[in-house]
C-alpha positions in Angstrom: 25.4 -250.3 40.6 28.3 -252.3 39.9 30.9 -251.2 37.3 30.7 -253.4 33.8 33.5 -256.3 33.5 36.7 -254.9 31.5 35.9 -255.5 27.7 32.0 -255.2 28.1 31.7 -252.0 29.5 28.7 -251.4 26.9 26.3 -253.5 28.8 23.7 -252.5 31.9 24.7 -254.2 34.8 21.2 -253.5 36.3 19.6 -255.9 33.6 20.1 -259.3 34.7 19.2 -260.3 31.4 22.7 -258.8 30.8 24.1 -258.8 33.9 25.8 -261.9 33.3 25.8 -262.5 30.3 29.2 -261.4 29.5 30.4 -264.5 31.2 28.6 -267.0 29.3 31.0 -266.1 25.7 31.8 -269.9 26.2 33.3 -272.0 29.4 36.3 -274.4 29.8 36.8 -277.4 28.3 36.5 -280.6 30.6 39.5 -281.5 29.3 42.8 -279.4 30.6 44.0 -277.8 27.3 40.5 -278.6 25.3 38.8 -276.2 23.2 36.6 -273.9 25.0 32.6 -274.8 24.7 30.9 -272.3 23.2 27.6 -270.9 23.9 24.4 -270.5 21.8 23.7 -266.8 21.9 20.0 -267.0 22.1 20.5 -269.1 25.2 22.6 -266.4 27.0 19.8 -263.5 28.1 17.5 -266.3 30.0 21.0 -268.3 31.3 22.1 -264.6 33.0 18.6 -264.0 34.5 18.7 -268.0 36.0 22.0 -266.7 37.2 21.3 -263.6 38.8 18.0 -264.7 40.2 19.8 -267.5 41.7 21.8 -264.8 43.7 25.3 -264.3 41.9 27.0 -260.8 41.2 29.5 -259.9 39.3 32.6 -258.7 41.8 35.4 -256.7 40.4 37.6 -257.4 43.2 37.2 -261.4 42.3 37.3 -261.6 38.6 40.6 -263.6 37.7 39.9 -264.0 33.9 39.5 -261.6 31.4 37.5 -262.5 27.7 39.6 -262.1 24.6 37.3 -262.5 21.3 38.4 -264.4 18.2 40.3 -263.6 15.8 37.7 -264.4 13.4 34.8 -262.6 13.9 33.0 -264.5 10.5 32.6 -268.0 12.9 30.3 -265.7 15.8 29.5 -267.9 18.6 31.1 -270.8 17.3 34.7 -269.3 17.8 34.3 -269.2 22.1 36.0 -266.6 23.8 39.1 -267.3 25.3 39.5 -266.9 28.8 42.9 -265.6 30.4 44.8 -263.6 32.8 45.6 -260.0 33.3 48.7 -260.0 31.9 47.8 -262.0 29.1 44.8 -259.5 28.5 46.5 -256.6 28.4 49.2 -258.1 26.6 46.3 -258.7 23.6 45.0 -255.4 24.0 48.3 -253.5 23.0 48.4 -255.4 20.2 45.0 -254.9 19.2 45.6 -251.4 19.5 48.7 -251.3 18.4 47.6 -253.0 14.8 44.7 -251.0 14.9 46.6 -248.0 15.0 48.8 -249.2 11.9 51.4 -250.2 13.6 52.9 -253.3 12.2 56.0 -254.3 14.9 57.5 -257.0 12.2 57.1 -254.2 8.9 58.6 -251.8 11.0 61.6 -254.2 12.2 62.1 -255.2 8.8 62.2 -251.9 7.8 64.8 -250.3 10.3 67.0 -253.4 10.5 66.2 -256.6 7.7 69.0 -258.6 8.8 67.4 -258.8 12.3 64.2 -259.4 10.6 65.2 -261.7 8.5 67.5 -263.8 11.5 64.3 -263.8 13.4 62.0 -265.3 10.9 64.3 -267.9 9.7 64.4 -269.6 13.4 62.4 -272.3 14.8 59.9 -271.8 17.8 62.0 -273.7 20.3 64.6 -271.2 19.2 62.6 -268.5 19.6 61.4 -269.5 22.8 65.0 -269.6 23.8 66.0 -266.8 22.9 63.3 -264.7 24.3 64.0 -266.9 27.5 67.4 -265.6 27.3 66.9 -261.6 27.4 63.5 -262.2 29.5 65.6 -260.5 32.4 66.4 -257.7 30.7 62.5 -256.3 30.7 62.0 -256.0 34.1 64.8 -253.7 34.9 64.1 -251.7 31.2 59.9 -251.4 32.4 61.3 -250.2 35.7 63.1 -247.6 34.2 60.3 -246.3 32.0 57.7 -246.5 35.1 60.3 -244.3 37.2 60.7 -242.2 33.9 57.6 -241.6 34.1 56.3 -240.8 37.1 59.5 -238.2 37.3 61.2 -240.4 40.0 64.6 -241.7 38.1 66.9 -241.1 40.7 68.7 -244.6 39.8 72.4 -243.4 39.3 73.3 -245.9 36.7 70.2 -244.8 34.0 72.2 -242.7 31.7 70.6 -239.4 31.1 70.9 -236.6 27.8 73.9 -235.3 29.2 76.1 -238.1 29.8 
């Protein structure tokens, strides 16, 4: 039996009345940029059966998108899921977590340096955008460093240790 798709690992994947259905939260626009379509719920069992008796499976190896669920659980199917990348996934997850875990990144910015805070929330998005543009090749080396410090493989010469 195949494994469940990332964020619906609840369902059977043996029931093809569920087997697919964790696709059918809503589908693209037909517009580039429109608002997701979203589905009727009572529609989606019999849709994943059509589907499956039809002949498609779910592959791991092949699945490109990955579901992120609204923000405002009070609209139910009429708020679609949105459908993105990896990166972008597991980008929202952290967050998710990381608010559900009480961590507030901006309360705790403001907190251990207001001025920054403060800098930060009086600019525009465009300067935002540049800014963040501007130190964007700063985390690739810094998440290299913490995957080598963690794995126990530092050996770059130039990361500063306790003891220098």
């Amino acid at each position: 039996m195949t494994d469940a798709p990332v964020g619906f690992e609840g369902i059977d994947m043996s029931d093809p009345y569920q087997a697919l259905a964790w696709a059918l939260g809503s589908m693209p626009s037909h517009q580039t940029g429109g608002i997701p379509v979203p589905i009727p719920p009572k529609v989606v069992p019999a849709w994943s059966k059509f589907l499956t008796d039809l002949g498609l499976e779910y592959n791991p190896a092949k699945q490109r998108l990955f579901p992120i669920t609204s923000a405002n659980p009070d609209m139910g199917w009429l708020s679609p899921v949105q459908w993105v990348n990896r990166e972008e996934y597991d980008r929202h997850q952290a967050e998710k977590q990381a608010k559900a875990d009480g961590i507030d990144l901006e309360q705790m910015l403001a907190t251990f340096n207001p001025g920054l805070a403060q800098r930060i929330a009086d600019m525009t998005d465009v300067e935002k955008r540049d800014a963040m543009a501007a130190q964007a090749h700063k985390f690739a080396s810094t998440f290299d460093q913490i995957q080598r410090l963690r794995s126990g493989t530092d050996t770059d010469p130039e990361t500063p240790t306790e003891t220098q």
